[in-house]
N, C-alpha and C positions, 0 to 999 in steps of 0.2 A: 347827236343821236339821242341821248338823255334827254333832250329838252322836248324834241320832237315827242316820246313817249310820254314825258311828261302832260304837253298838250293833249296828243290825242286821249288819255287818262281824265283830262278832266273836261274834253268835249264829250266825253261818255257817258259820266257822272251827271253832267248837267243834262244829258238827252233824256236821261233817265227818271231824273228827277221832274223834268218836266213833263212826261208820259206818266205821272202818279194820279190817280184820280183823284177831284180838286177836294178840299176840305167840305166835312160833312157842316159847317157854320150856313151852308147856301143851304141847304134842307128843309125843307118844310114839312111840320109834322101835323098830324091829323089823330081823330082819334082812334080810328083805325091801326095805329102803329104800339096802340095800347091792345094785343089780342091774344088771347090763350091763358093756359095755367102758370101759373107762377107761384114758388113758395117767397118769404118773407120772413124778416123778424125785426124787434125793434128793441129800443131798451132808451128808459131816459125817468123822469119824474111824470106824475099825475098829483097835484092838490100837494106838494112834496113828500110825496111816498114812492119811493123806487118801485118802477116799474120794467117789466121785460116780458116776449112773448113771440111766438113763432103761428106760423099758416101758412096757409094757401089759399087761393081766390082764382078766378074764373073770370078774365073779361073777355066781353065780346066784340069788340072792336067798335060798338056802336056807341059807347059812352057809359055802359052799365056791365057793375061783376052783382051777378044773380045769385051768386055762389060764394060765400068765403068763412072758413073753421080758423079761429085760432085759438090757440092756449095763453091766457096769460096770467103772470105770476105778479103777485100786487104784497110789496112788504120786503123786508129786509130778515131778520134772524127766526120768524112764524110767520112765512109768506103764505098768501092765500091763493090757490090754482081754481082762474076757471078756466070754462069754456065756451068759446062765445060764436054765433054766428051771425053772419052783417051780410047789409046788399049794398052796392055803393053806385052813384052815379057820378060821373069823370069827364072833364071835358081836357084835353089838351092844347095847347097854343102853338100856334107856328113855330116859335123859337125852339119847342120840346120841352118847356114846362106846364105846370098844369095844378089841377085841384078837383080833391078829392069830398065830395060828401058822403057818410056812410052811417046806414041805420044798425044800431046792434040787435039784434031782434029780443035777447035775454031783458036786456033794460027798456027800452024803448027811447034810450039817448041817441042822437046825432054826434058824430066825432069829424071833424075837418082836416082835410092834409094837405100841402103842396109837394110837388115833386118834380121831376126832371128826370126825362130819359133820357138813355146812354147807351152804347152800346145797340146802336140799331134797334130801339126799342125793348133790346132782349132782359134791360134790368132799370132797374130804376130806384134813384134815394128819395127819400121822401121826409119832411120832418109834420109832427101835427101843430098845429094852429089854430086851438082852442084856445081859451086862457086860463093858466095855471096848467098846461100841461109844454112838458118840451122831452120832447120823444121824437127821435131819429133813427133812420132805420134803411135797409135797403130789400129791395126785391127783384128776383131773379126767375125769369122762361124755364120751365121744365122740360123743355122738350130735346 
C-alpha cells in the first residue's frame, strides 16, 4: 500500500511539473517590452570619481524615453549634486538584452548603456559603456 502512494505521489508531482509554463529562455523580446515609467539608480565610478544617482524615465515602447530626471551625486567627502535631464534612444534584442544611447540635455554629452531585461520587462540592470566610466545599476516599472 506504501509503495502504491508512493507512486501515485510522484506520478502527480511529475504531471505537475510538466503542466508548468515552459521557460521564459524561448522568448522573444522586442522593444516594445521596454514601455512605461520606471524609476532607477546607479552607483559605480566616472573618470575615478565615485559616482551615484537615482530617476525616472519614460519609454515608449518604440525605442525612445523623451522623458528622463535624475539626481546625481559626483565625489566622495564634498560631493557635488546635480540635476540632469536625458532623451535616450534603445533598441532591444531578441535574447532581452539591449543598448542604450542617451543625450544629457545639461551638458550636451552622449552616455551609452547595455542592459537586460528581467522580470517580464518590468526591471532591468544595466551597466554604462563608456570608457572610464563603470556604473551599474538597475531599474524598476512603476506601475
Amino acid at each position: 500500500m506504501g509503495r502504491v502512494l508512493l507512486y501515485f505521489a510522484a506520478l502527480v508531482l511529475v504531471s505537475q511539473i510538466a503542466s508548468l509554463p515552459s521557460a521564459t529562455a524561448d522568448q522573444i523580446f522586442k522593444d516594445r517590452d521596454l514601455k512605461g515609467q520606471y524609476g532607477f539608480s546607479f552607483d559605480g565610478t566616472v573618470g575615478g570619481m565615485p559616482v551615484a544617482a537615482i530617476g525616472a524615465l519614460q519609454a515608449d515602447g518604440d525605442g525612445n524615453i523623451a522623458k528622463g530626471v535624475r539626481i546625481l551625486s559626483i565625489g566622495g567627502t564634498t560631493p557635488v549634486v546635480l540635476t540632469h535631464t536625458f532623451t535616450c534612444t534603445y533598441a532591444v534584442n531578441p535574447d532581452g538584452t539591449g543598448s542604450a544611447n542617451c543625450l544629457v540635455i545639461e551638458t550636451g554629452g552622449t552616455e551609452r548603456f547595455a542592459f537586460v531585461l528581467v522580470n517580464n520587462g518590468r526591471e532591468l540592470a544595466f551597466v554604462g559603456t563608456d570608457v572610464g566610466v563603470v556604473v551599474r545599476g538597475h531599474t524598476v516599472r512603476q506601475d
